[in-house]
C-alpha positions in Angstrom: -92.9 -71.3 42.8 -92.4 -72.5 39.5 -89.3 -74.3 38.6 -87.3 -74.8 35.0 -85.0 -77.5 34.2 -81.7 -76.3 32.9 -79.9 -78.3 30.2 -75.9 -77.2 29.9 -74.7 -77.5 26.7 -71.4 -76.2 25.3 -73.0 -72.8 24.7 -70.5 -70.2 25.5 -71.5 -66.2 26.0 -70.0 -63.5 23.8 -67.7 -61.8 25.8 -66.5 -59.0 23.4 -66.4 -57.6 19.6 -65.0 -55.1 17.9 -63.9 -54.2 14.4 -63.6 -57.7 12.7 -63.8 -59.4 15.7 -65.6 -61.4 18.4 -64.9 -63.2 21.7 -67.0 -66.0 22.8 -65.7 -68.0 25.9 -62.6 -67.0 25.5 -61.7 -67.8 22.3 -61.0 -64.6 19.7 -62.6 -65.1 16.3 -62.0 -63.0 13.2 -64.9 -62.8 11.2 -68.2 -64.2 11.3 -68.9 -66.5 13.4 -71.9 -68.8 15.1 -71.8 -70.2 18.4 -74.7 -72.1 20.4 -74.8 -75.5 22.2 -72.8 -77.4 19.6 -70.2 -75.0 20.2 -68.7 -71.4 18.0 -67.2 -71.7 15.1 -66.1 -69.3 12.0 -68.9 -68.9 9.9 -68.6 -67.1 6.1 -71.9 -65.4 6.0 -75.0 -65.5 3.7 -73.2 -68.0 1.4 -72.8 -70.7 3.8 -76.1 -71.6 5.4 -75.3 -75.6 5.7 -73.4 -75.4 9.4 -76.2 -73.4 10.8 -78.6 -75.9 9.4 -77.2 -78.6 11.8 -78.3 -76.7 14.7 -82.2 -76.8 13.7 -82.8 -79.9 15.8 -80.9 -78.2 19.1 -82.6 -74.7 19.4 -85.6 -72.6 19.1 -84.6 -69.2 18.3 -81.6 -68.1 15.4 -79.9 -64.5 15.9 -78.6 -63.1 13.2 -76.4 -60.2 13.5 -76.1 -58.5 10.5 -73.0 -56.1 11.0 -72.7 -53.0 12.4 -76.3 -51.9 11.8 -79.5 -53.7 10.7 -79.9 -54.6 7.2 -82.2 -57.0 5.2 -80.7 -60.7 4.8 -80.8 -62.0 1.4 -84.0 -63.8 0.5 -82.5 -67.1 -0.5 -80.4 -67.3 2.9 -84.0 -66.4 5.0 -86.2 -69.1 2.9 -83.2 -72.0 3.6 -83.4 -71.2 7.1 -86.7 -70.8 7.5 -88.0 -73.7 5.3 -85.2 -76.3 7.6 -87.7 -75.2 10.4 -85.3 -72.2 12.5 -87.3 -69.1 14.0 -85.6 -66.3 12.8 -84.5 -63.1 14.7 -82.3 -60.5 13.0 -80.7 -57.1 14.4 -77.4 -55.2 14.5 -74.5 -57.7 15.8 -74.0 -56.3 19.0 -78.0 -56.1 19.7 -77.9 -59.7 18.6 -75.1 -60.3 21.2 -76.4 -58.8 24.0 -80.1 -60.5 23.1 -77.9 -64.3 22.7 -76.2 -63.4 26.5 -79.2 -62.9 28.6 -81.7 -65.4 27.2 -78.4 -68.2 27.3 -78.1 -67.5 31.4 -81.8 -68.2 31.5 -80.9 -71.5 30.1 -82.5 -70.8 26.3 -82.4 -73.1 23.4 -80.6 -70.4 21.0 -77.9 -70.0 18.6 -76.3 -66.8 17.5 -74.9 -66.0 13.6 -73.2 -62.8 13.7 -71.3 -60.9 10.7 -68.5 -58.3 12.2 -68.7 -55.0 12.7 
């Protein structure tokens, strides 16, 4: 049997979205927002890389939920992420949410950046 350690953090799961909307461990944020083991915050988008950039040195894996559907992420916002070091997954918000739930009860190193829907 093989056996993983489990680090806690202050990760939270999403528990709900909607139209402008998320809810991650019980708090209701409008807007964007990022969330991982720092804890979730309001986040403005493509413009505002810097707070996701402190969570480089916490986690291996970056969702980003781009909205409703999948779309392309501007070029500048992917080469700032990429270049600080971040492995980069992006999909539809609510794929991105579902994809951040599961691998966080397996005890992941992951954050999640989602735009609303």
């Amino acid at each position: 049997m093989r056996l993983n350690e489990i680090t806690y953090t202050d990760a939270k799961p999403v528990e709900g979205y909607g139209p402008g909307f998320f809810r991650i461990g019980g708090l209701v944020i409008i807007g964007g927002v990022f969330t991982g083991p720092t804890g979730t915050y309001k986040w403005n988008g493509y413009d505002e890389p810097e707070p996701l950039l402190r969570l480089v040195k916490h986690i291996d894996v970056l969702f980003l939920g781009t909205g409703a559907e999948i779309s392309h992420i501007p070029e500048n916002f992917r080469s700032i992420l990429e270049e600080a070091g971040f492995a980069l997954d992006v999909m539809a918000s609510a794929s991105a949410a579902r994809t951040y739930n599961v691998l966080l009860s397996e005890g992941r190193r992951i954050a999640l950046a989602m735009l609303p829907i």
